[in-house]
N, C-alpha and C positions, 0 to 999 in steps of 0.2 A: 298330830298336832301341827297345825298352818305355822308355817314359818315366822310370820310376821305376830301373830297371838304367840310364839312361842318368846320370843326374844322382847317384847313387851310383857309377859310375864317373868321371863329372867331377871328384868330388872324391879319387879316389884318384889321378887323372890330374892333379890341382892339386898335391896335395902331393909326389908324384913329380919335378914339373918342377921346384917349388921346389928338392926337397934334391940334385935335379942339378945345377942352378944354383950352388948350394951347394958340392957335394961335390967335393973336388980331385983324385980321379980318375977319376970318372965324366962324361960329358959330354953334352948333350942329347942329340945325336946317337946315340952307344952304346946309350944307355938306349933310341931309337928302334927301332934294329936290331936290339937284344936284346927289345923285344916280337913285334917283325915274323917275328924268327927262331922265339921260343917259340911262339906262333901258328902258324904255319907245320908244325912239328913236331907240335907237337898234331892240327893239323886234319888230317895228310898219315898222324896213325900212329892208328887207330880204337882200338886196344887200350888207345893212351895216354890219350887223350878220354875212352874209358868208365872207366876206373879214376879219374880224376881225376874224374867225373861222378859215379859210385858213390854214392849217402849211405851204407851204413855199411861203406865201408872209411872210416878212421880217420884223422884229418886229419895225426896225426904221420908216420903210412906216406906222404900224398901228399908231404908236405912232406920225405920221405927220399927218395922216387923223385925230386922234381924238381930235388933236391939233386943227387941221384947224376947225375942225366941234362945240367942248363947249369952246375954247378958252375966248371968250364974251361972254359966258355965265353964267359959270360954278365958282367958285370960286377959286383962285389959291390955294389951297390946293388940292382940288379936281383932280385938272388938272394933278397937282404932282402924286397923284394918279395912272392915269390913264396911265398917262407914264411909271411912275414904273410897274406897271404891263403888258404894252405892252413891256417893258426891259424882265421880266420876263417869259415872255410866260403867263400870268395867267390873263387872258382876261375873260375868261369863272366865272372868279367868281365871275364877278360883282353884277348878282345878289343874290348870295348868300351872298355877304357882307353887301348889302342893306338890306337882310332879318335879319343876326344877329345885323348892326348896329342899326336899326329902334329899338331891340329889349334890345339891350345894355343902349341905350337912356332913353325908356322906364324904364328901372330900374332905371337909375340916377333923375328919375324925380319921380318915385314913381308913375309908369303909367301903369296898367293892363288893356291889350284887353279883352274884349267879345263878343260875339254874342249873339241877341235872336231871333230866328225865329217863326213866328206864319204861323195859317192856313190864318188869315183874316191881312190888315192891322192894325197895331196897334195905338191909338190916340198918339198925342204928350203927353198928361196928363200921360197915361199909360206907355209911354217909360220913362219918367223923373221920374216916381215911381220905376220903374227895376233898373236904373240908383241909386237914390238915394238910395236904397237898399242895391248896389254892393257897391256904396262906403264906407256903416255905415259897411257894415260884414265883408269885407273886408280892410278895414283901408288906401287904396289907390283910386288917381283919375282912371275913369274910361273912355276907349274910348270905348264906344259901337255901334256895328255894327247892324243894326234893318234890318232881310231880310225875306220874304215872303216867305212859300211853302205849296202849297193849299195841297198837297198828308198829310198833317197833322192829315189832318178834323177839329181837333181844339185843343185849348192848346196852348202850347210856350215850345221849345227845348232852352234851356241858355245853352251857353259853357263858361266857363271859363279857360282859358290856357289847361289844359286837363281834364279837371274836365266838364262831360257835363251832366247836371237835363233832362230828359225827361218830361216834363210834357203833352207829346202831348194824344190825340186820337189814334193814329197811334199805337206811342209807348206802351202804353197801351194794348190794343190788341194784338202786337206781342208778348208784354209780354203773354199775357193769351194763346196765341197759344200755345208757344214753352213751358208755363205749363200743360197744357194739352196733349202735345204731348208728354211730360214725362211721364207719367204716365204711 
């Protein structure tokens, strides 16, 4: 994400949470789903992407397509949204605001991602032990993302927000490589 599209999605991604926060039918959550969703649609239909990508088709036509298209579905805050931004020209940030809001959320809930990846799949016992670990060290809920890559050989890479433990085979190794090649 470009720096400058980042932090002008932050703030569209601020003020969203607020008026959810706010709004008495819309609820953090919805409004999560309902970017996850328009996202999703977008990126899965190329026709819709390029039209809404266009500069000169007319910002009223995108903002009637994406009417016609989440009206029913989408929550009217949302919708609000997304008008405003096809008002705006600023189409293109959808997904970056779903990236900071998901992220925004996550804070107000007291909610830290991770990852752990192994060489081998990992038991359900095992992932609820990583799991319960992250929560006691870190004093927050955890959503943890459990994903496989056999080039490991073996061990578990944990990432926390940018904080990431090697503990692989792999990693290992290249360690001792790139010490040895010091020398």
């Amino acid at each position: 994400m470009s720096t400058e599209l980042g932090s002008i999605a932050a703030q569209w991604a601020e003020a969203l949470i607020e008026l959810a926060a706010g709004s008495p039918g819309a609820t953090d959550e919805k409004v999560l789903a309902d970017l996850e969703a328009i996202n999703k649609a977008v990126a899965s239909t190329p026709d819709f992407s390029v039209i809404l990508d266009h500069p000169s088709i007319a910002g009223t036509e995108k903002k009637q397509l994406l009417i016609k298209a989440f009206e029913k579905s989408v929550e009217d805050l949302t919708l609000r949204l997304l008008q405003l931004l096809a008002d705006r020209r600023r189409l293109k940030l959808l997904p970056y605001i779903e990236t900071t809001y998901r992220q925004l959320l996550n804070e107000r809930k007291n909610i830290t991602t991770a990852s752990v990846t192994s060489a081998d799949p990992l038991s359900d016992k095992a992932v609820a032990e990583i799991k319960t670990k992250l929560i006691k060290q870190l004093g927050k809920q955890v959503e943890l993302a459990v994903k496989v890559d056999r080039s490991l050989i073996g061990g578990i890479v944990l990432r926390v927000g940018d904080q990431v433990i090697d503990g692989s085979l792999k990693g290992k190794l290249e360690a001792l490589e790139r010490s040895l090649l010091s020398v």
